[in-house]
VEXDREN-2710 file (C-alpha; in Angstrom, 1 decimal):
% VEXDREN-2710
k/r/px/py/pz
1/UNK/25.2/23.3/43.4
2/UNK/22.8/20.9/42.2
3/UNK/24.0/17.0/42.5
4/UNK/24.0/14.4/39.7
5/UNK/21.5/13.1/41.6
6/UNK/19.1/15.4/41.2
7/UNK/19.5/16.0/37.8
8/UNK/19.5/12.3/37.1
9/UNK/15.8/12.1/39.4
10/UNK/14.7/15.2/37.1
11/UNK/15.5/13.7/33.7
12/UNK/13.8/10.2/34.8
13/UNK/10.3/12.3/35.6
14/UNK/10.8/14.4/33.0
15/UNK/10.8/11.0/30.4
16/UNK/8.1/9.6/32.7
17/UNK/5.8/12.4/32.8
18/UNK/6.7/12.9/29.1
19/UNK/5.5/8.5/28.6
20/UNK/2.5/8.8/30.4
21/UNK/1.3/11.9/28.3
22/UNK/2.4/10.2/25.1
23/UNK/0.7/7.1/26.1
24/UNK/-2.6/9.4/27.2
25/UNK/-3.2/11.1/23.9
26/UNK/-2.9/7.9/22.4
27/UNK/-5.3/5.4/24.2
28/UNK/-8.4/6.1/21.6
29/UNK/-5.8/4.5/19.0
30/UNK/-4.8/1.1/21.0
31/UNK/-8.3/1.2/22.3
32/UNK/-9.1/0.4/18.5
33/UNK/-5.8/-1.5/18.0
34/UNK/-7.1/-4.3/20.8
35/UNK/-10.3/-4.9/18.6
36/UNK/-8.5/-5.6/15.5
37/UNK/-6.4/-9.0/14.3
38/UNK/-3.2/-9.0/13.4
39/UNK/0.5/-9.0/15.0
40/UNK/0.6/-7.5/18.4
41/UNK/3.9/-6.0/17.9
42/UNK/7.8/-6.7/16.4
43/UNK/10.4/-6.3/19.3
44/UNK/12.8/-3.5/19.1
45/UNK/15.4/-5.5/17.9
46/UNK/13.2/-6.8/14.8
47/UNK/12.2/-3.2/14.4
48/UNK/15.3/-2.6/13.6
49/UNK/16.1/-5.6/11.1
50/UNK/12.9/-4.7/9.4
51/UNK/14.0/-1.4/8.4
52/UNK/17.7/-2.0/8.2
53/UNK/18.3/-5.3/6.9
54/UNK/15.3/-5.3/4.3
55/UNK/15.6/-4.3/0.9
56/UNK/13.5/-0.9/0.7
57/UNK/11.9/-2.3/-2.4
58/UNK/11.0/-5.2/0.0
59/UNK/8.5/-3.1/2.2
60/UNK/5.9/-2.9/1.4
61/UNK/5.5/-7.1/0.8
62/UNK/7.1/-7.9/4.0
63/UNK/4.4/-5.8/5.9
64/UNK/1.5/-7.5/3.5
65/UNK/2.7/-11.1/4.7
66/UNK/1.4/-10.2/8.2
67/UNK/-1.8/-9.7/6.8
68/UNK/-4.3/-13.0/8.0
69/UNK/-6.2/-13.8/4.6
70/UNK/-9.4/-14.3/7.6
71/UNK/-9.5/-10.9/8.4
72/UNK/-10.8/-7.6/6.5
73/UNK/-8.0/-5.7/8.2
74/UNK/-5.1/-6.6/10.1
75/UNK/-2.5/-4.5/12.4
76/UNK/1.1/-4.4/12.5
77/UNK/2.9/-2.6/15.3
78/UNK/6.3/-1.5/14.3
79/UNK/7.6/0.6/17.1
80/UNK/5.0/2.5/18.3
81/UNK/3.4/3.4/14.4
82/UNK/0.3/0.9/14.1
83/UNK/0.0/0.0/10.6
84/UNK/-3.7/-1.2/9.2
85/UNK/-3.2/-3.4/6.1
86/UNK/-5.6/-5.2/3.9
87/UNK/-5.7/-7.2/0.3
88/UNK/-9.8/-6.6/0.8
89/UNK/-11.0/-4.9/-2.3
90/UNK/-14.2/-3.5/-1.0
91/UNK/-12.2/-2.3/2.1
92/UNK/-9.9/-0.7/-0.7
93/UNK/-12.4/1.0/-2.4
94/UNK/-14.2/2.1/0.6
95/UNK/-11.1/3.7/1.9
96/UNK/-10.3/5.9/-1.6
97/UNK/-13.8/7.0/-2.0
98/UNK/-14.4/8.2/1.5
99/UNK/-14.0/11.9/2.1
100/UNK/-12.9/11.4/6.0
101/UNK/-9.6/9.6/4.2
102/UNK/-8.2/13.3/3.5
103/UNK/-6.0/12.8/6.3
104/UNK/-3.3/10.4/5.9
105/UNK/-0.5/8.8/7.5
106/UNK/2.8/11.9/7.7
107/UNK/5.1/8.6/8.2
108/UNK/4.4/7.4/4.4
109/UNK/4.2/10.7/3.1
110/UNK/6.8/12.7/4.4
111/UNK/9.8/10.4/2.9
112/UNK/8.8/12.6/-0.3
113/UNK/10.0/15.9/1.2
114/UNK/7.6/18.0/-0.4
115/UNK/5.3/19.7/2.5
116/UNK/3.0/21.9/0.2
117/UNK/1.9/19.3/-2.8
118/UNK/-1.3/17.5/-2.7
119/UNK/0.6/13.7/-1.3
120/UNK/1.6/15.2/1.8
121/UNK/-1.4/17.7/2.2
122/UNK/-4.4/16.8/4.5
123/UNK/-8.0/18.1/5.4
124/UNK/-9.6/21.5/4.0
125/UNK/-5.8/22.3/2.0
126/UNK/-5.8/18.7/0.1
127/UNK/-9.1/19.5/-1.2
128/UNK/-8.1/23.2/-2.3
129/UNK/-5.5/22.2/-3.9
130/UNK/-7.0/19.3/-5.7
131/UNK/-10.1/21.2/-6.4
132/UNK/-7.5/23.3/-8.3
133/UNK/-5.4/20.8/-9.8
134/UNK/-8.4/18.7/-11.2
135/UNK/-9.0/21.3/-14.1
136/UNK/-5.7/20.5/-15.7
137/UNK/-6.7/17.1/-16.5
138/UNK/-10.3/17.1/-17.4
139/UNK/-11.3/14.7/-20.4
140/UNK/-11.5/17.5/-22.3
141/UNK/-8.5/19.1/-21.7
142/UNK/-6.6/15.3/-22.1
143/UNK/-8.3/14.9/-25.5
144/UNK/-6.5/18.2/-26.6
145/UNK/-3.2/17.1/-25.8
146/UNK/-3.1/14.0/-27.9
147/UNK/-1.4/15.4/-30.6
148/UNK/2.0/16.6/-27.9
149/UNK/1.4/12.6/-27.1
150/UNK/1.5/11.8/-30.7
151/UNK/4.6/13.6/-31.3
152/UNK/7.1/12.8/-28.3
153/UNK/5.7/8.8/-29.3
154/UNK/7.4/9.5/-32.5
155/UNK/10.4/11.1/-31.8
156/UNK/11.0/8.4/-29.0
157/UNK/10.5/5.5/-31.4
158/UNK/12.9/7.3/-33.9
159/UNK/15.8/6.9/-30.9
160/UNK/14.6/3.3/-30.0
161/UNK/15.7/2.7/-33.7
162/UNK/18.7/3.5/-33.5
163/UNK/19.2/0.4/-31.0
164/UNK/17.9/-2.6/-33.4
165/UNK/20.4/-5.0/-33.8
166/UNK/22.4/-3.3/-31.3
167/UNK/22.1/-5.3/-27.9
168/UNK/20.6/-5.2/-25.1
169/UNK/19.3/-1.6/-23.5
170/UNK/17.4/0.2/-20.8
171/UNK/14.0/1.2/-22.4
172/UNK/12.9/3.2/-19.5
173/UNK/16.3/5.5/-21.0
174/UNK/13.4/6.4/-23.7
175/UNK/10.4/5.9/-22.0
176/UNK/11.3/8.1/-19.1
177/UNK/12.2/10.6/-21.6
178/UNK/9.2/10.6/-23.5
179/UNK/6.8/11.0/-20.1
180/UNK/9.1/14.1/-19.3
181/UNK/8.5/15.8/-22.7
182/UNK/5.5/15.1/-23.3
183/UNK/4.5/16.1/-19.6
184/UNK/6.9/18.9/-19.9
185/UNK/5.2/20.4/-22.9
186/UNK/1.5/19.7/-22.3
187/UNK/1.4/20.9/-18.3
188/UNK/4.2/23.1/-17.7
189/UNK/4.4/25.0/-21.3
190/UNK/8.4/23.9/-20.9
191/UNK/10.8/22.0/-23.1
192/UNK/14.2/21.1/-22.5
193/UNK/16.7/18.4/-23.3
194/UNK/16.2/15.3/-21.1
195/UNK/18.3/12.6/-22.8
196/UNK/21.7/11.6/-21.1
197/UNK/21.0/14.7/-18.8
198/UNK/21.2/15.1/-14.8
199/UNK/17.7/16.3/-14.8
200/UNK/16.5/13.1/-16.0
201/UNK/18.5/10.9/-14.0
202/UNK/17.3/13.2/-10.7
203/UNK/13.9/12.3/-11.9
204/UNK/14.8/8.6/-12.4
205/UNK/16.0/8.2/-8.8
206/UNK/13.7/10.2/-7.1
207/UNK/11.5/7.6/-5.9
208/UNK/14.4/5.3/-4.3
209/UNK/16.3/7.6/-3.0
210/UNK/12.8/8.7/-0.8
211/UNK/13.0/5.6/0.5
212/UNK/16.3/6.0/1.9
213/UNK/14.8/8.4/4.3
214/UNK/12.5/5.8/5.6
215/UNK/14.7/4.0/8.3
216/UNK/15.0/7.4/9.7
217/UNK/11.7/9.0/9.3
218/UNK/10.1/5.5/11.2
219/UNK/12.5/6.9/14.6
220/UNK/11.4/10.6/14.4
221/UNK/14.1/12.1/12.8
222/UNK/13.3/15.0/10.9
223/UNK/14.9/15.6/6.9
224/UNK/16.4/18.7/7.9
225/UNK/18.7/16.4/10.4
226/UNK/19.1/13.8/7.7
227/UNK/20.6/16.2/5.5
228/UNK/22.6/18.3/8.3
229/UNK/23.8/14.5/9.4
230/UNK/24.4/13.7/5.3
231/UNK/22.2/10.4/6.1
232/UNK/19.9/10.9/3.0
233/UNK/22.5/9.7/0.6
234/UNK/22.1/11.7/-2.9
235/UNK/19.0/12.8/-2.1
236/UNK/19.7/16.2/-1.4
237/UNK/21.7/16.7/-5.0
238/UNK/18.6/15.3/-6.4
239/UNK/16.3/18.0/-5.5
240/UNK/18.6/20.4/-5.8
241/UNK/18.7/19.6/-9.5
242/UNK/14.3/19.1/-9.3
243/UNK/14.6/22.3/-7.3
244/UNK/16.7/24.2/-10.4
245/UNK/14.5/22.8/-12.8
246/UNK/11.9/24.0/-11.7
247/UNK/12.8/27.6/-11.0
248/UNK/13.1/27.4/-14.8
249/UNK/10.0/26.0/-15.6
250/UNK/8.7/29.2/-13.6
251/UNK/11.2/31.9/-14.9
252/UNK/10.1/30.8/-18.4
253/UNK/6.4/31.1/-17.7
254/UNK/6.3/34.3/-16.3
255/UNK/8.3/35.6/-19.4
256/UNK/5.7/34.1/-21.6
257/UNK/2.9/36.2/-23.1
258/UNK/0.7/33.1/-24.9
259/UNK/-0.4/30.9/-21.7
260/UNK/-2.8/27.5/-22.1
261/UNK/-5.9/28.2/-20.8
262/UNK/-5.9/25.4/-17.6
263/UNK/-2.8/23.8/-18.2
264/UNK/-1.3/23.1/-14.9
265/UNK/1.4/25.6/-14.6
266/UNK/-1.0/28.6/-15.6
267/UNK/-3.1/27.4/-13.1
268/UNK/-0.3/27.3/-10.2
269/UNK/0.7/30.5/-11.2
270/UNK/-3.1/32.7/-11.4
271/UNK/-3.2/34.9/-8.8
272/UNK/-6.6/34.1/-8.0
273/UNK/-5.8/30.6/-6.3
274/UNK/-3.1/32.3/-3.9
275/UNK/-0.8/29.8/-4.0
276/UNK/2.6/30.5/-2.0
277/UNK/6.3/30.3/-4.1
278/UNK/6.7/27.0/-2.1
279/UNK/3.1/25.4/-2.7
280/UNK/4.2/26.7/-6.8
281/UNK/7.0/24.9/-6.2
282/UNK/6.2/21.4/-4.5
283/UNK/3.4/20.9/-6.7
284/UNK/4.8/21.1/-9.8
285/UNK/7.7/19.3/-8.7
286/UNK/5.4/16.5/-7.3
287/UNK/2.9/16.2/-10.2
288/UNK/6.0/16.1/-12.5
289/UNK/7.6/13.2/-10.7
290/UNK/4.5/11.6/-10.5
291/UNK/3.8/11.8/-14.0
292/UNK/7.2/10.4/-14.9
293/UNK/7.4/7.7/-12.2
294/UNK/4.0/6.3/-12.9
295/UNK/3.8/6.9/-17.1
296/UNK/7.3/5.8/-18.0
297/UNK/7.0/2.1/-15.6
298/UNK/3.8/1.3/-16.8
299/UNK/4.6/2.1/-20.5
300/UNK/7.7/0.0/-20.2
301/UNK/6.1/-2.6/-18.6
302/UNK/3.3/-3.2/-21.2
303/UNK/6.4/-3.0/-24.2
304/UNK/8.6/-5.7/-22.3
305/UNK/5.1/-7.7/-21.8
306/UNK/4.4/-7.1/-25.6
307/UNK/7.8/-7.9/-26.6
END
């Protein structure tokens, strides 16, 4: 029989041996760390306020108020992820425009769930895919699509109307809807009704229930264990309804005869490009949600500014 102490010896070189390799593969990144300004580290108990006791919305400007206005860059240790921030506009720009910047951080990306769409893609497969993608938003191709823009504005004012004189409401209840439509129509060759629907509310709280994930994701734990452990809140009924959604979009376009030459969805599904059911399937979900998340806020905001 083997004693406990020999299993308890085995475990503590096992998590030893397991440190030092960890710690090895990592010395070219706190190499680089040492050279830079910045906050050498929260402990593990602030670790934990940080992501526990912080608003999610709150993030992102808690992380930019270690930044030293001095320095072009500055690092922020939160456990053991190394975080380079900076408010430098040149450093900014730099940083977009640079080919080598295909790779990016899994941490930040993987909170949106979707493994085979272009925010969670790096290297030689983010540029296929974008090389792809890019054709379904040429200038040209934009220009053509005014009049889908021109209509869903319309329709969407004629519902506003109905409000005047009525209260206060939620304008992103119409503005959301109008980004779905007229993204619906013009990219995926799809229309359905989004008002007062599940679908629309799934796409309304996609982004903040992501974050929910974040705590989590910052410890290593994976999404499958977040949903098995029913720790990523309504997250999971969320895509399920994206998930539906877009199975329709799909069904619908493979029934059709008539297909727009390089809108995004006839692009996805050419069999030239090779792209798998679940590349289909996270992209289209991911350029919808980015569509509707970026389109409808910025719309709003301009018409609350206006108003």
């Amino acid at each position: 029989m083997i004693g406990i102490e020999v299993l308890l010896l085995f475990g503590v070189v096992t998590l030893l041996t397991y440190c030092i390799k960890y710690f090895w593969n990592r010395r070219r990144l706190y190499e680089l760390a040492r050279n830079l300004p910045g906050h050498d580290g929260l402990s593990f108990i602030d670790s934990i306020k940080f992501l526990t006791q912080i608003s999610k919305k709150d993030y992102i400007s808690k992380l930019l108020n270690f930044i030293k206005d001095e320095a072009p860059l500055t690092k922020v240790w939160l456990f053991n992820h190394c975080f380079i921030i900076t408010k430098d506009a040149r450093i900014i720009n730099k940083i977009f425009y640079t080919p080598e910047t295909y790779n990016k951080p899994s941490l930040l990306y993987r909170i949106f769930s979707k493994n085979h769409a272009l925010p969670s893609l790096n290297g030689n497969e983010h540029k296929r895919h974008r090389k792809i993608i890019n054709k379904a938003f040429t200038t040209k191709i934009l220009q053509q699509l005014l009049n889908t823009f021109d209509e869903k504005s319309k329709k969407i004012i004629l519902k506003i109307d109905e409000n005047v004189d009525g209260g206060e409401f939620e304008l992103m209840d119409y503005v959301g809807v109008y980004s779905l439509e007229s993204f619906g129509k013009s990219n995926l060759s799809y229309e359905t009704d989004y008002f007062h629907s599940e679908l629309f509310d799934a796409f309304y709280k996609y982004m903040e229930s992501s974050m929910d994930f974040m705590p989590y994701l910052v410890v290593g734990l994976s999404h499958k264990l977040l949903d098995f452990l029913n720790l990523g809140g309504e997250h999971g009924k969320i895509m399920r309804s994206i998930q539906k959604y877009m199975d329709d979009v799909i069904r619908s376009n493979k029934a059709q005869d008539d297909k727009s030459e390089n809108s995004l969805i006839n692009l996805m599904l050419d069999p030239k490009f090779e792209f798998t059911k679940e590349e289909i399937e996270d992209e289209l979900a991911m350029t919808t949600i980015a569509s509707f998340d970026t389109t409808s806020r910025t719309i709003s905001t301009i018409l609350m500014m206006l108003g």
